[in-house]
C-alpha positions as CSV (number, residue, x, y, z in Angstrom):
1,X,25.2,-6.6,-128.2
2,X,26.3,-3.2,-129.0
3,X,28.7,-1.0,-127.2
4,X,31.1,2.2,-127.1
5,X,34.0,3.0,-124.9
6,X,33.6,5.6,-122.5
7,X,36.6,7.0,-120.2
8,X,35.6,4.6,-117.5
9,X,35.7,2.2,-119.9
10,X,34.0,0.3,-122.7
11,X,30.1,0.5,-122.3
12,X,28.1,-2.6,-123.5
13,X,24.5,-2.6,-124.1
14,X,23.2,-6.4,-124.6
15,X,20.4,-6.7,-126.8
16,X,18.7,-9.9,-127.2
17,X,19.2,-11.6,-131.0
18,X,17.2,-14.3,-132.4
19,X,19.3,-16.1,-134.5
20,X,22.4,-15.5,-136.3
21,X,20.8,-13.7,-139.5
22,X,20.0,-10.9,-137.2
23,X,23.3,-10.5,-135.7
24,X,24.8,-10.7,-139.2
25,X,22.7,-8.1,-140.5
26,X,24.0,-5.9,-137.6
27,X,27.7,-7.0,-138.5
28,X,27.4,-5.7,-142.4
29,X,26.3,-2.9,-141.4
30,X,29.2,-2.3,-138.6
31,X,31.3,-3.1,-141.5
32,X,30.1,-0.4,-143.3
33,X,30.3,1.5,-141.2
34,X,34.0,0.9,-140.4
35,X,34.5,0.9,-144.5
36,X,33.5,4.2,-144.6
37,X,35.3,5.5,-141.3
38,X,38.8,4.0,-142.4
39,X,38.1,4.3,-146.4
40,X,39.3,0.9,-146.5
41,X,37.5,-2.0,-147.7
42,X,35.8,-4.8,-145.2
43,X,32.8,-5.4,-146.9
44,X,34.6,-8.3,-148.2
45,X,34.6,-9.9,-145.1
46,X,33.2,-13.1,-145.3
47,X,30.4,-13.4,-142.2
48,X,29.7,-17.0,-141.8
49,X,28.1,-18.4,-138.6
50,X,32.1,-19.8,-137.7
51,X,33.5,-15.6,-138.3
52,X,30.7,-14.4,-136.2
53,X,31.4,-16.2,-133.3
54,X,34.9,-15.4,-133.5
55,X,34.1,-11.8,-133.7
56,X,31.9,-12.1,-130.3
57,X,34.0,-13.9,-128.4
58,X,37.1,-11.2,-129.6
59,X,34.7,-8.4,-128.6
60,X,34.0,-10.2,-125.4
61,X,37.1,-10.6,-124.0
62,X,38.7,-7.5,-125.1
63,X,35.6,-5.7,-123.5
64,X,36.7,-7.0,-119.9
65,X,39.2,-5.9,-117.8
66,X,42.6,-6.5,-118.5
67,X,41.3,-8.9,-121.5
68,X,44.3,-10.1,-123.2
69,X,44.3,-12.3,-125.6
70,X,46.0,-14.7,-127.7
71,X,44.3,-15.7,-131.5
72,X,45.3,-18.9,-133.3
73,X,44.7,-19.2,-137.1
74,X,46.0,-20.3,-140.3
75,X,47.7,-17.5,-142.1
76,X,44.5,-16.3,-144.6
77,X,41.4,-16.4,-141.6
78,X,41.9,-12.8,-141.5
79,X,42.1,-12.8,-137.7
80,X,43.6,-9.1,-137.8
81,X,40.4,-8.0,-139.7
82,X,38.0,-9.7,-136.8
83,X,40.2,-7.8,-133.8
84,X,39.7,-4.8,-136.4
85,X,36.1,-5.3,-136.1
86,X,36.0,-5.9,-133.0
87,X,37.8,-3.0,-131.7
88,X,35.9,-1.2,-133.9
89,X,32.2,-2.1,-132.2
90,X,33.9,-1.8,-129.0
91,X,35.3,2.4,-129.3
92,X,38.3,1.2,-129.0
93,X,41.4,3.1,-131.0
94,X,43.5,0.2,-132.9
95,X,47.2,0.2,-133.2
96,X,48.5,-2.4,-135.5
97,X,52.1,-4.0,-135.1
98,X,52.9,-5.3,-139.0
99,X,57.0,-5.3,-139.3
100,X,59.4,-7.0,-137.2
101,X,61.2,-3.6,-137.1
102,X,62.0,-2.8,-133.5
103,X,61.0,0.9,-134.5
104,X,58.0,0.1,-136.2
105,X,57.0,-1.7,-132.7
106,X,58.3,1.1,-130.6
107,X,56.2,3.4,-132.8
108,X,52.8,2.0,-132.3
109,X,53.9,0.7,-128.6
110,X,54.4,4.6,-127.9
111,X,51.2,5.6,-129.2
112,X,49.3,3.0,-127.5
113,X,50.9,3.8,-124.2
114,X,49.7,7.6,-124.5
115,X,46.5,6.9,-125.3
116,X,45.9,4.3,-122.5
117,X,48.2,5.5,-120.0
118,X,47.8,9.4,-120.4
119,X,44.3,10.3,-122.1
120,X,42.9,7.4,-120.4
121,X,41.2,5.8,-123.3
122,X,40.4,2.2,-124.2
123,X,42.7,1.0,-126.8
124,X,44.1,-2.1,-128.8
125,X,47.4,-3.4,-129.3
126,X,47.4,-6.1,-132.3
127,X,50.3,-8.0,-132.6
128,X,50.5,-9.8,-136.1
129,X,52.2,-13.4,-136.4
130,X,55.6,-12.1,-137.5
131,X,56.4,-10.6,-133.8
132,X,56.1,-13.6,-132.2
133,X,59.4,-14.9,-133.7
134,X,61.4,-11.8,-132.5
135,X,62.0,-13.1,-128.8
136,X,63.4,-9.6,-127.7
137,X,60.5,-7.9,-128.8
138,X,57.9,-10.8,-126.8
139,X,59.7,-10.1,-123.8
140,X,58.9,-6.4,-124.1
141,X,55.2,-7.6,-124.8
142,X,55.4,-9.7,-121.4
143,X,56.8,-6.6,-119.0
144,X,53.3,-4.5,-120.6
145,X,51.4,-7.0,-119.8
146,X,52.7,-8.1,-116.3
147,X,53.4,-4.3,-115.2
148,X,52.1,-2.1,-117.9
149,X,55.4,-0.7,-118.9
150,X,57.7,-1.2,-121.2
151,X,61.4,-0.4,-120.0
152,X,63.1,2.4,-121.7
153,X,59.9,3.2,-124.1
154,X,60.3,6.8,-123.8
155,X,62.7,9.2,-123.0
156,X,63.0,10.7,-119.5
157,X,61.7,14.3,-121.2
158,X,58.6,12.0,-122.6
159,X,57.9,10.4,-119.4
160,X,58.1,13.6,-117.4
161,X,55.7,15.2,-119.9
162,X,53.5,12.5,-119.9
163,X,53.4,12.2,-116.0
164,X,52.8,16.4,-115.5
165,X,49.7,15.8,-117.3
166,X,48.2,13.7,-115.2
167,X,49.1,15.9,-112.3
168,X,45.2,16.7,-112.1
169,X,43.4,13.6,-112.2
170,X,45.9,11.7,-110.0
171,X,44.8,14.2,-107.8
172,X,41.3,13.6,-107.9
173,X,41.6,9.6,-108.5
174,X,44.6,8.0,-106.6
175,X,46.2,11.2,-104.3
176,X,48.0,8.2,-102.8
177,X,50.0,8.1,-105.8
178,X,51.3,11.3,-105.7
179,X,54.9,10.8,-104.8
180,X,54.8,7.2,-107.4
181,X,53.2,8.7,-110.4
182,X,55.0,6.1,-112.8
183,X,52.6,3.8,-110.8
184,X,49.9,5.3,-111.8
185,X,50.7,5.8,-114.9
186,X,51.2,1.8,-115.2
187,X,48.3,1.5,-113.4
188,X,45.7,3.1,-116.4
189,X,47.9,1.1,-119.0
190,X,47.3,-2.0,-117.5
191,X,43.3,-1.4,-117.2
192,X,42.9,0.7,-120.8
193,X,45.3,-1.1,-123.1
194,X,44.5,-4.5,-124.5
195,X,47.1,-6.6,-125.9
196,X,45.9,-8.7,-128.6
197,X,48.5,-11.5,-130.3
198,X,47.7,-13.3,-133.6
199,X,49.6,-16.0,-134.7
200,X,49.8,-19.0,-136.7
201,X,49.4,-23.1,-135.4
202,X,52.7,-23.7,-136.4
203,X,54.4,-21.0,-134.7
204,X,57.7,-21.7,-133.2
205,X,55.9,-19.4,-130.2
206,X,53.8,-22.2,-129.3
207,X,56.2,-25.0,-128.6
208,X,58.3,-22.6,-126.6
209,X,55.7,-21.6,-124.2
210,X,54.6,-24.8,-123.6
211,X,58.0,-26.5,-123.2
């Protein structure tokens, strides 16, 4: 299948494939594509039958609503470059968490919170392995994904600018919501924004959510 993002939402047009050579010819040519877009290099991406299903089911999931998800791979399976790819076939806007540095995460949290939250677009959140060790910065993760907010993310003057501009379409979408606009603001996080974890078998993470 192929598809964009539109700002209803990501737009998928399913086109039947015969067998796996097909779909990775289309996949090169995405990553061309995306090479050229982002002057970085994923022709190097190796596209075996294993990385192609990977790649649909990322795309599938992140395509629905609300679809969260949490990968599991060895540390060299290049799972941030299939979410890249992914996102990428999708329209959606990526925002990569790398550092453990609370403002590094506040940073891209920010940015991914305007674009879902105010312009209304489809976007990606990728969380890379190191995050999920930093416990304080996971339970900020949970609070975006159970209520689409993150508490103190911006400042009161941020938030109020953020919330004026939606004056309009709150209007025309959810007049209800007039007198809760945080709510609404929530609200379009919670259907635009897509919260994508990557992290390792081992992970420390693991065992504590399962205990």
């Amino acid at each position: 299948g192929v598809s964009g993002a539109s700002s209803s939402g990501p737009v998928v047009q399913v086109k039947p494939v015969s067998n796996l050579d097909e779909l990775r010819s289309v996949m090169v040519r995405y990553c061309q594509q995306m090479s050229d877009e982002a002057q970085k290099q994923f022709n190097s991406l190796l596209l075996s039958d294993v990385t192609l299903e990977h790649i649909l089911k990322i795309h599938r999931v992140i395509t629905m609503t609300r679809g969260n998800m949490l990968c599991i791979g060895a540390h060299g399976n290049n799972l941030d470059l299939l979410v890249n790819l992914a996102s990428f076939i999708a329209g959606m806007e990526l925002f990569t968490v790398k550092s453990t540095r609370p403002q590094h995460f506040f940073e891209q949290a920010r940015t991914a919170f305007r674009v879902a939250g105010s312009e209304g677009r489809q976007c990606v959140l990728l969380i890379n392995s190191n995050i999920a060790h930093e416990e304080e910065l996971m339970e900020k993760l949970n609070s975006a994904l159970i209520a689409g907010e993150i508490p103190f993310l911006f400042t009161n003057d941020e938030m109020e600018g953020l919330l004026q501009s939606l004056q309009v379409v709150m209007r025309r979408d959810a007049p209800e919501l007039l007198s809760d606009p945080i709510q609404f603001f929530s609200l379009r996080v919670k259907r635009n924004l897509r919260i994508v974890i990557c992290i390792e078998p081992d992970s420390p993470y693991l065992n504590t959510t399962s205990a």
